[in-house]
C-alpha positions as CSV (number, residue, x, y, z in Angstrom):
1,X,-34.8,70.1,-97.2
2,X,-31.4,70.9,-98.9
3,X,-27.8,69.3,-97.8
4,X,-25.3,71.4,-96.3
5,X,-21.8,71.0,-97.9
6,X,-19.1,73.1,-96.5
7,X,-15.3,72.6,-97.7
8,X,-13.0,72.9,-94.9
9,X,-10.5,75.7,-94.5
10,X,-7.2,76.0,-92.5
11,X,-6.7,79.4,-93.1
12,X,-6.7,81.8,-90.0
13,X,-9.2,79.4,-88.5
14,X,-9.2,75.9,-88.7
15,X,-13.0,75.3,-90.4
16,X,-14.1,70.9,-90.3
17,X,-15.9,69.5,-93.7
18,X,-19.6,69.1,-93.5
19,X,-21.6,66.7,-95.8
20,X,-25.4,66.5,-94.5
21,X,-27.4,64.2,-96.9
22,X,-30.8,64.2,-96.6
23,X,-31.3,61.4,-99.2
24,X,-28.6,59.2,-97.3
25,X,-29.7,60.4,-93.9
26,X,-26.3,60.8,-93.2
27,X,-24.3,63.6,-91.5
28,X,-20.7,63.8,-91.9
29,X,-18.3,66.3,-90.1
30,X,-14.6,65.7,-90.5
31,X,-11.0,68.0,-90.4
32,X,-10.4,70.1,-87.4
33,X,-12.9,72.7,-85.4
34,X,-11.1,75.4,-84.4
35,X,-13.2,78.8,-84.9
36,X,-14.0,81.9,-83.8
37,X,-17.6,81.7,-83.8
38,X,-18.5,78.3,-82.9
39,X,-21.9,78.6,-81.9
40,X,-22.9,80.4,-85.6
41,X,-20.9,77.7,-87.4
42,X,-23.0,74.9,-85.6
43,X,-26.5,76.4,-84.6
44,X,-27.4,75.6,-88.6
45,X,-26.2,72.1,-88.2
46,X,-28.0,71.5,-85.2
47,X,-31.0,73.2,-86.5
48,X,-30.8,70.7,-89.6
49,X,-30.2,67.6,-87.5
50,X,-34.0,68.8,-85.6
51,X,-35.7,69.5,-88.8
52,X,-34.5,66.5,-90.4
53,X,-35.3,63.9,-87.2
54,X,-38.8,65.4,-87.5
55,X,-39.4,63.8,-90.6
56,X,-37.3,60.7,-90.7
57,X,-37.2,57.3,-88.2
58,X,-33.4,56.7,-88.4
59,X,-29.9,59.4,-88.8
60,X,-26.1,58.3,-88.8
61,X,-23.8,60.7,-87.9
62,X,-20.1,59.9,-89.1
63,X,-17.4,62.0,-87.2
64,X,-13.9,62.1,-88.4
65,X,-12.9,65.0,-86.2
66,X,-9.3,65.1,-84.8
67,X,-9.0,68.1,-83.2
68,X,-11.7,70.6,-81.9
69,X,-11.2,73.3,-79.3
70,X,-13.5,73.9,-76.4
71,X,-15.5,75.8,-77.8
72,X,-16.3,72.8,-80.3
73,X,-16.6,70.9,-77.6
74,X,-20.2,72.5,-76.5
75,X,-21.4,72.0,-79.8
76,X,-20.8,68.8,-80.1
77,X,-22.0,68.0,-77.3
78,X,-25.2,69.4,-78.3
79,X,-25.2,67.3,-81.2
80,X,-24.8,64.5,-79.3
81,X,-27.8,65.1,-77.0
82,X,-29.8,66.1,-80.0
83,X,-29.3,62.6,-81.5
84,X,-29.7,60.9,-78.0
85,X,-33.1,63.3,-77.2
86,X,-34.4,61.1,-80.7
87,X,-33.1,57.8,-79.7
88,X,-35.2,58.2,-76.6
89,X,-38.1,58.6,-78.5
90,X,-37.8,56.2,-81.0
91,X,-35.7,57.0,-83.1
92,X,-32.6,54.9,-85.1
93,X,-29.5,56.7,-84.3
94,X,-25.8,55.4,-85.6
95,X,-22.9,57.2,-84.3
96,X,-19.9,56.9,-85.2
97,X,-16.2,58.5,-84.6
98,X,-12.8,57.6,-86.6
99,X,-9.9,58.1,-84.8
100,X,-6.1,57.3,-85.1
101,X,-5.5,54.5,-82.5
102,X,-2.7,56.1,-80.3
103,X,-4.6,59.2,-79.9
104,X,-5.5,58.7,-76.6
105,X,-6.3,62.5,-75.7
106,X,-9.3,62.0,-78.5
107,X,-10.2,58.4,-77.2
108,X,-10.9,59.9,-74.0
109,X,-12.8,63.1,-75.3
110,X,-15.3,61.0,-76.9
111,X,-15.5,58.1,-73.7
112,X,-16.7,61.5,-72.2
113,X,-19.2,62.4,-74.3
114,X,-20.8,58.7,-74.2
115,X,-20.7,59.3,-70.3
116,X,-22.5,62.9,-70.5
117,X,-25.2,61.9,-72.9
118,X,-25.4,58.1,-72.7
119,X,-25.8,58.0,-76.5
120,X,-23.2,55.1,-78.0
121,X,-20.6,55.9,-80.3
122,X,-19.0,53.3,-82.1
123,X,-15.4,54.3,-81.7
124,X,-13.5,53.3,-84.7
125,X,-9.4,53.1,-85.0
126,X,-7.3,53.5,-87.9
């Protein structure tokens, strides 16, 4: 199974950095989302996170997102219940989101996504 490594962009549309390590078992999105074509940007990540939770007991996913758009917002969110859907059966899951402390807008984002998927995120200030 091969990493995904994609540099992040800001031109025309605002494209996040992607580290997936297979070896580290840890997935790392960080920048902004703001695209076009959400769903084709993150139906490969999601598609990596299944195929790489079918072969391993334990994932950490590292987000470092501060600004995603709604269409982002489904995707992650998909993520998210992909990672809880593994927890439930077994699974070691580590979430964790890095945010600047008086973005309260984000704070609340991501208090909704632990209410809509029940999966704990370890929300971490800077």
């Amino acid at each position: 199974m091969k990493d995904i490594t994609i540099e992040g962009s800001h031109e025309g549309y605002f494209i996040p950095t992607v580290n997936f390590s297979y070896e580290k078992g840890v997935c790392e999105i960080a920048g902004e989302s703001f695209l076009e074509e959400t769903n084709k940007f993150y139906a490969p990540l999601i598609e990596w996170i299944d195929e790489y939770i079918s072969h391993k007991p334990e994932i950490t996913f590292n987000c470092k997102l501060s600004y995603f758009n709604t269409s982002s917002t489904k995707s992650l969110l998909d993520i998210f219940k992909t990672l809880k859907r593994f927890e439930n059966n077994g699974g070691k899951v580590k979430v964790n989101w890095y945010f600047e402390k008086d973005d309260f807008d984000l704070k609340e984002a991501i208090e909704d996504y632990i209410i809509d998927t029940g999966l704990r995120i370890n929300m971490i200030d800077y």
